[in-house]
C-alpha positions, 0 to 999 in steps of 0.5 A, spaced: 565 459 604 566 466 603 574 465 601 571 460 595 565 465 593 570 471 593 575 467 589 569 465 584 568 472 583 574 474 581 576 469 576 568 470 573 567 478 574 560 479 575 557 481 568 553 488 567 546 485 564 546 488 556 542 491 552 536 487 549 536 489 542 528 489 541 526 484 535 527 487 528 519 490 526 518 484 519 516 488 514 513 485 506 513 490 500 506 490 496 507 493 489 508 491 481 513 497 480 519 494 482 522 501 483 518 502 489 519 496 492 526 497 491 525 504 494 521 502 499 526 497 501 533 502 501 528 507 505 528 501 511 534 499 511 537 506 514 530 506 519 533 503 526 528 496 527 526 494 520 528 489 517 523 487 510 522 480 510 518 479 502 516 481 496 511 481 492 508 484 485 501 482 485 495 480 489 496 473 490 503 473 492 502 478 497 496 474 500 501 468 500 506 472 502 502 475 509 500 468 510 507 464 509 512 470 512 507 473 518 508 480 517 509 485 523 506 489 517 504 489 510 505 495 505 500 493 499 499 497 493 492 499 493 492 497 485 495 490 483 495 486 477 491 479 478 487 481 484 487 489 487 488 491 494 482 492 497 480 485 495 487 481 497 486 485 504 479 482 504 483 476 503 488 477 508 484 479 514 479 473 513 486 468 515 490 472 519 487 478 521 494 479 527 497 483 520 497 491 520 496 494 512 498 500 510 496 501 503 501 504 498 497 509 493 498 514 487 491 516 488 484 514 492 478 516 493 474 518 500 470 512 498 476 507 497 478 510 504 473 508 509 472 502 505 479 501 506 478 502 514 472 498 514 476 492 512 482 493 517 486 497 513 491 501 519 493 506 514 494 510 508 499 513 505 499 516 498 506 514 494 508 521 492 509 523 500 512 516 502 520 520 504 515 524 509 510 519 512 511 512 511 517 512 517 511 515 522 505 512 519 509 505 521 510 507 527 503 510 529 500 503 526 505 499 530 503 503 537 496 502 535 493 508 532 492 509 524 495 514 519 489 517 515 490 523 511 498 524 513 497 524 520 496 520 526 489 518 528 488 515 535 480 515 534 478 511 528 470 511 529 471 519 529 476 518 522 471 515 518 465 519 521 468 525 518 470 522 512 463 519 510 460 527 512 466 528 507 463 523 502 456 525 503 457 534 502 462 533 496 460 528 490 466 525 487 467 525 479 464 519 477 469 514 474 464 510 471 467 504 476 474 505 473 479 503 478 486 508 478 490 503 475 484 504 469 484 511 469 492 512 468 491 507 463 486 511 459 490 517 460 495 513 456 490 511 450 488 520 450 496 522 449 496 516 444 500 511 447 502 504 444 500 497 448 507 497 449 508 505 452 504 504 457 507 497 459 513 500 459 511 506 463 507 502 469 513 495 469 507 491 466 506 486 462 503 488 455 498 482 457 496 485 463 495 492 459 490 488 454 487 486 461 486 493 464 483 495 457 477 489 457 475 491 463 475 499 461 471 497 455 465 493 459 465 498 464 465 505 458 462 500 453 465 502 448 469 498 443 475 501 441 481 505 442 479 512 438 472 510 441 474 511 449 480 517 448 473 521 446 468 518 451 475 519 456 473 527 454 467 527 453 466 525 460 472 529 464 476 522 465 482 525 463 486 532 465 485 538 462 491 538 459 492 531 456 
C-alpha cells in the first residue's frame, strides 16, 4: 500500500495551495459628464481590486442600475438630471440598503452632508480632490468607516454632531433652495451665456437647461433672463468676479 501511495505521488506531485485572488470590489460610476465617468473609470482600472461594473448618466438609471448590478459601492453624483442624488440615494436605500454611496460633488452644503449621512450615504468626496482621495475613501467605506471632509471617520454619530454644531454657529448663504447644479446655471445667465453655452458646458441637453431654468424662475420668482442676472447680483448668488 505504501509502494502504490509513494507511486501515486510521484506521477501526481503534491500541489502548493495557490493564492486565492480576492474577488474584484463592483463598482457603478453615477455622473452626467461623461468625462468624469470616463475619468473615474481609467483612475480604477490601475487601482488592484476594482472592476467598474455600470454607468449611468442620470438619476433613474443609477437607481436601476444599483438594483439591477448590486454594486459593492456606487459613486453618485450629488447633482443628476431627471432625479438629483439625494433623492435617487433615498431610493436606492429603501430597495437595497446592502449598497455603499459615496457622493461625487463639485460643491455641498454643511446641510446636504448631514442630510447625506442621514440617509445612508458612506462618503463624500468633492471632485476637485477626487486623484487624492477617492482610492482611500473606497477603502475606508469598504472596511466599514466613512470619509466626511477628506478623511476617514470611524464614529459617524460624532461626525454629524459636530457638523450640526458647524451648522447651527455658521449660517450658510442663503441659496433661495437653488441646488448647485442651478446655481452654476445662474452664473452662466450673469456672464452671458446662451442656452446652448451652458449645455455645452455641463454635457447637457439644451431641454435639460430649459429645466434647470423653470425651476430657477419659481424659486427667485423672477421671469426673465436679464430679471435673474440682476436678482443673482442683488442677492450675492453669484462670485465676485462674474
Amino acid at each position: 500500500m505504501k509502494t502504490l501511495e509513494i507511486a501515486d505521488r510521484i506521477k501526481s506531485p503534491l500541489k502548493r495551495p495557490s493564492a486565492i485572488l480576492a474577488p474584484s470590489i463592483r463598482i457603478v460610476v453615477a455622473d452626467d459628464h461623461p468625462v468624469v465617468r470616463f475619468g473615474v473609470k481609467n483612475m480604477l482600472m490601475h487601482e488592484d481590486g476594482f472592476e467598474v461594473v455600470g454607468e449611468a448618466e442620470d438619476g433613474d438609471v443609477a437607481i436601476q442600475q444599483a438594483l439591477e448590478l448590486e454594486p459593492d459601492i456606487l459613486l453618485l453624483d450629488l447633482m443628476m438630471p431627471r432625479l438629483p442624488g439625494l433623492e435617487a440615494m433615498r431610493a436606492i436605500m429603501t430597495k437595497s440598503p446592502r449598497v455603499k454611496i459615496i457622493l461625487l460633488t463639485s460643491t455641498i452644503t454643511t446641510q446636504q452632508v448631514i442630510e447625506a449621512l442621514q440617509i445612508g450615504a458612506r462618503g463624500i468626496v468633492l471632485k476637485d480632490a477626487v486623484a487624492g482621495d477617492l482610492s482611500q475613501a473606497l477603502r475606508a467605506v469598504l472596511q466599514g468607516d466613512y470619509w466626511i471632509g477628506g478623511e476617514r471617520v470611524a464614529n459617524l454619530l460624532k461626525a454629524l454632531h459636530e457638523l450640526m454644531q458647524k451648522a447651527a454657529a455658521v449660517p450658510e448663504r442663503k441659496t433661495y433652495g437653488l441646488t448647485p447644479r442651478e446655481l452654476e446655471v445662474v452664473q452662466c445667465i450673469v456672464e452671458g451665456c446662451s442656452n446652448k453655452d451652458i449645455a455645452r458646458q455641463f454635457t447637457i441637453s439644451e431641454e435639460t437647461v430649459k429645466r434647470h431654468l423653470s425651476n430657477i424662475f419659481d424659486k427667485t420668482g423672477v421671469s426673465t433672463r436679464l430679471e435673474l442676472a440682476l436678482f443673482a447680483i442683488a442677492h450675492k448668488l453669484v462670485s465676485a468676479d462674474a
